[in-house]
N, C-alpha and C positions, 0 to 999 in steps of 0.2 A: 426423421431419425428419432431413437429414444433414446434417450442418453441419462447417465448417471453422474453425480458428485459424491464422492465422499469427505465428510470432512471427523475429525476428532478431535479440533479446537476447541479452545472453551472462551478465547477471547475474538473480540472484531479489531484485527489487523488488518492490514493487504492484503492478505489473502482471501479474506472473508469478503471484503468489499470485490476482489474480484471477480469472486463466485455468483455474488451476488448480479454482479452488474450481466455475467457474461449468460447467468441462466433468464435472467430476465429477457436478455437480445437474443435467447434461442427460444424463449417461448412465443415472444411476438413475431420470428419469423417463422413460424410453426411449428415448431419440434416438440418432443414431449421430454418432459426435464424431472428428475427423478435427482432425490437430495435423502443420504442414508448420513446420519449422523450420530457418534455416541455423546453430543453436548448439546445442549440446549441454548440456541443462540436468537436472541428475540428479532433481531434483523432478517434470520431468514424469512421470519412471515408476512416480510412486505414483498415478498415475490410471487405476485398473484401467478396462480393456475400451477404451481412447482406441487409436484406430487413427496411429501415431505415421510419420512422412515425414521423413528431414532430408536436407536435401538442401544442401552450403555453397553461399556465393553470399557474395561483395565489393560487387557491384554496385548500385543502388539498382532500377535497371530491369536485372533479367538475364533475355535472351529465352527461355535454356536450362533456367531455375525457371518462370516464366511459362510455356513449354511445359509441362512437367510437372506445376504447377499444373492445366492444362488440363485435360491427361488424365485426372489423381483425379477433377477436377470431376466430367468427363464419365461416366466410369466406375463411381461411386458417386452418382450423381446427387444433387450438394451442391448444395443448396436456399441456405443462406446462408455469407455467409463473414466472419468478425471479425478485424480489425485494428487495433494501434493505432499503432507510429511511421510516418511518412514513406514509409521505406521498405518497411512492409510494407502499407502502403495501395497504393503505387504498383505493387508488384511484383503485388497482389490484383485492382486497380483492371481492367487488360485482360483478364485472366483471367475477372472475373463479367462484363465488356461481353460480350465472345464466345461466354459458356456462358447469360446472362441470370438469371446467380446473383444473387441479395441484397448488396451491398459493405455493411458494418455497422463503423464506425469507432470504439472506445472511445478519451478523453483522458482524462488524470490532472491536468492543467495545462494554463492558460489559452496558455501556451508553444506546446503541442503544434499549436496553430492560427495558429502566426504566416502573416504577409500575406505569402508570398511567391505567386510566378503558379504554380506548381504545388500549392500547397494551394487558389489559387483555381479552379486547374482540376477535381484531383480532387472539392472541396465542391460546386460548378456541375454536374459533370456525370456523376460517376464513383459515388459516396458515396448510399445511399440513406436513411442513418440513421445518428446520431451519439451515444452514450452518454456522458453526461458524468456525475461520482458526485457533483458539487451544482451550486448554481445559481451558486454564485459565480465557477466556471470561465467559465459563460455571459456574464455581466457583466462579467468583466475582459477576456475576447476581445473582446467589443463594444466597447467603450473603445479598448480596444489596437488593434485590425485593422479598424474602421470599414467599409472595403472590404472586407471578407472576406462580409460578406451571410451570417450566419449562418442557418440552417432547419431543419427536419426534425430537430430532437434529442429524447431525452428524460435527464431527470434520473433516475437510477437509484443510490440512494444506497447503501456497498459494506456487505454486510452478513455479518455471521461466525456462526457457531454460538456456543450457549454451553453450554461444556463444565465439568464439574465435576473437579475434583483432590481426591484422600486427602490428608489430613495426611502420608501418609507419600511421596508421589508430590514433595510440593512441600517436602519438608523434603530426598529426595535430590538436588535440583534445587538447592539451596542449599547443600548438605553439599559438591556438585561445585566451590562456590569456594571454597573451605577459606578459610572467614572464619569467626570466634569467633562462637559462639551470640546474643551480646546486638548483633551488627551488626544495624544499618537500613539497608537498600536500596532507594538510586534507582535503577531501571531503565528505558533506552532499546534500546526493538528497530528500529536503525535502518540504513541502509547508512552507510559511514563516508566519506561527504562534505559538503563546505561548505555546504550550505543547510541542514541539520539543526542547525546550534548547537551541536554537540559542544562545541567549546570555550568558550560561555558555560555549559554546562553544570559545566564541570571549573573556570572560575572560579567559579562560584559553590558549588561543593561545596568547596574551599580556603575561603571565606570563611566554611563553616559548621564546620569544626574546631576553630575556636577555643571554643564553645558546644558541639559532638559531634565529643568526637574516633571516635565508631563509627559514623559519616556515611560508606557507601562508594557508591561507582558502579557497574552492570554495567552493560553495551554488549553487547546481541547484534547482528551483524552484521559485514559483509566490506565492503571501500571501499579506496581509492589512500591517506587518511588515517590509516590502523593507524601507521604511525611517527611522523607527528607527532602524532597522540595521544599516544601514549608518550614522547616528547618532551617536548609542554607538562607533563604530569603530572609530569614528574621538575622541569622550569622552576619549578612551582607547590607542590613537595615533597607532592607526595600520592597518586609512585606505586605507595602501599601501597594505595590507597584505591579506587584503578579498575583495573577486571578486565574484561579484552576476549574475552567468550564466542567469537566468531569464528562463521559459519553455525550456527541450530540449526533443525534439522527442527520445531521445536515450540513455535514462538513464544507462543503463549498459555498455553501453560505456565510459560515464565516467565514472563508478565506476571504470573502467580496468585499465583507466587512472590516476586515485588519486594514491599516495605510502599508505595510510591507510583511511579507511573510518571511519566513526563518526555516531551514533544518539544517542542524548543526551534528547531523550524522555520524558516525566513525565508520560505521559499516551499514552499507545498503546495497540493494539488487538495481533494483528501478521503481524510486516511489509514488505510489499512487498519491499522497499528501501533494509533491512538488507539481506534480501535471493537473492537480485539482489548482494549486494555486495560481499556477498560468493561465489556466483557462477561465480564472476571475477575473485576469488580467490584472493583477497585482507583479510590482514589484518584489524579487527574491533573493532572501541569501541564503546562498546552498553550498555546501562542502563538496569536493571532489572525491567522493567513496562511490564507488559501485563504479553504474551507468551514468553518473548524473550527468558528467559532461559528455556523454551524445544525444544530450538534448538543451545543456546550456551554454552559449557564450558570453564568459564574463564580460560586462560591457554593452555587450548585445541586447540579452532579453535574461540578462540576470544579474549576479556578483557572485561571482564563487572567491570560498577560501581551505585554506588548508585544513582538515578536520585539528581539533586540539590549539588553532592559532589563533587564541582569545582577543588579541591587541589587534587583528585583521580584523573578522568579526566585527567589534568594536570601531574601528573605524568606518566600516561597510555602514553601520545600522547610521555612525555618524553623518555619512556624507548623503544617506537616505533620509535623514531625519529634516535635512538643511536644503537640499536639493528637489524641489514637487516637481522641476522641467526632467530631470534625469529618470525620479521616479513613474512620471507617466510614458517616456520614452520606453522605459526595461518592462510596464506594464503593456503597451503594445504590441511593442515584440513578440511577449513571451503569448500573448492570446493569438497572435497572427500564426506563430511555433503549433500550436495545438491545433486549430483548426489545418494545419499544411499535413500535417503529420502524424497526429497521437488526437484523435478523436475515437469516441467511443464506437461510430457504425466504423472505421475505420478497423479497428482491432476486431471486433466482429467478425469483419468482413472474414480477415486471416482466421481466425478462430475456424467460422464456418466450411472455408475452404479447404483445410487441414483434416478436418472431419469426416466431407466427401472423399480426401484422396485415401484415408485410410480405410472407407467404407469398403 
């Protein structure tokens, strides 16, 4: 099959990372993968053999990418095409009417589907199939946009490889923050904005100094929030404590690296950060927004807490920090979790089979 991406991102979130992983799994199983973008994003060019288009564009409907959309189509005769904001549905949406391509729409958030008349148009008439990475995005659009007449989706949960690290691979990884040998690290691989929790993260790591003063924070990730992080941290005296890795190409690699990972979320789909952390087989504290508990159980192979419930949190990181028998228990688990269920040929697999039945 030939198949297309569209993206109009300018950052690497979730969605990027999924793009990335899922054209990669369709080039090595043959396919030909075709990526039209109006931003320039340096991770897509680690996906050898993707036949790469960018093309800029302001607009949400620009006739002059829609033209050219066209003509790829037509040209390399693209069988489907994936999309996931507004505007890269809408700029897709004419494009597969005229050429009688596949429109294929990935969400990350129940959001992504608000009730306006142009998500009811594109859903009604444009959209042949919708990918949502748990059920819980399904549930909360229903609730929320009532009128939107949800259909045609499948639940395709986001699933990551599980890779293994040397002792020596995850001790350079760690040597890179120049923290003293006997530190313990909480780590979040997040983008550095408001719905992530950052800052109940950083209060609740002040409140654990007082019991470990070798309590520090790493933050991989880029966001508008990089100075008032640094900010609060100096407000909370413990800007010796958090260390902002800034973009790393190799995110599960530190996860491997942290002694427990963190996402202190308000609002999530299903995130790709939480399934990378299990799959390092790290211990996690995860909030209960989105999907996350149909793949965590507190106790089990994680800790969940309330989004916003900073003295939980804080206790969670507590009883992690004091606890190595409890923390290698919730880290086997949750690696045993991923390999059952949310591995990457796994999601693939659905990916691929979706594809054929639309064919």
């Amino acid at each position: 099959m030939n198949i297309m991406f569209i993206n109009t991102k300018s950052k690497h979130g979730g969605v990027v990372s999924w793009y990335i992983t899922v054209m990669k799994g369709l080039i090595k199983r043959g396919h030909c993968v075709f990526l039209v973008t109006t931003k320039p994003i340096n991770a897509f060019n680690s996906v050898v053999g993707l036949k790469l288009y960018q093309f800029p564009s302001a607009a949400d409907f620009d006739p002059v990418v829609i033209y050219r959309l066209i003509v790829i189509i037509k040209k390399h005769k693209i069988s489907h095409i994936i999309a996931n904001t507004k505007k890269e549905v809408s700029l897709g949406a004419l494009a597969a009417l005229l050429t009688k391509s596949k429109l294929i729409r990935t969400i990350g958030n129940y959001t992504d589907l608000n009730d306006s008349t142009i998500n009811r148009v594109l859903m009604h008439y444009f959209i042949h199939n919708t990918i949502t990475p748990c059920k819980a995005i399904i549930t909360q659009a229903k609730k929320a946009y009532p009128a939107l007449k949800l259909k045609n989706y499948n639940v395709i949960y986001n699933g990551v490889p599980i890779q293994e690290y040397s002792l020596e691979e995850l001790q350079n990884v760690r040597t890179s923050w120049n923290l003293q040998t006997d530190a313990f690290i909480f780590g979040m691989n997040v983008q550095l904005v408001n719905t992530k929790g950052i800052f109940d993260v950083l209060k609740a790591l002040s409140l654990l100094q007082s019991e470990h003063s070798n309590a520090h924070l790493v933050i991989a990730g880029e966001g508008y929030l990089k100075e008032e992080i640094i900010n609060s941290a100096k407000g909370l005296e413990i800007e010796d404590k958090v260390h902002l890795a800034g973009f790393v190409s190799n995110p599960q690699q530190y996860a491997a690296a942290y002694d427990v990972c963190v996402l202190a979320s308000y609002d999530e789909g299903f995130p790709i950060a939480m399934v990378e952390y299990m799959a390092a087989g790290k211990a996690i504290i995860v909030t209960t927004a989105g999907g996350i508990t149909e793949i965590v159980q507190s106790g089990y192979n994680g800790l969940l807490f309330t989004p916003g419930d900073i003295e939980a949190l804080y206790q969670d990181m507590l009883i992690l920090i004091e606890n190595k028998e409890l923390r290698d228990s919730l880290g086997r688990a949750a690696i045993q979790t991923v390999k059952e269920s949310f591995t990457e040929q796994l999601m693939l697999d659905k990916v691929e089979e979706l594809l054929y039945e639309l064919s």
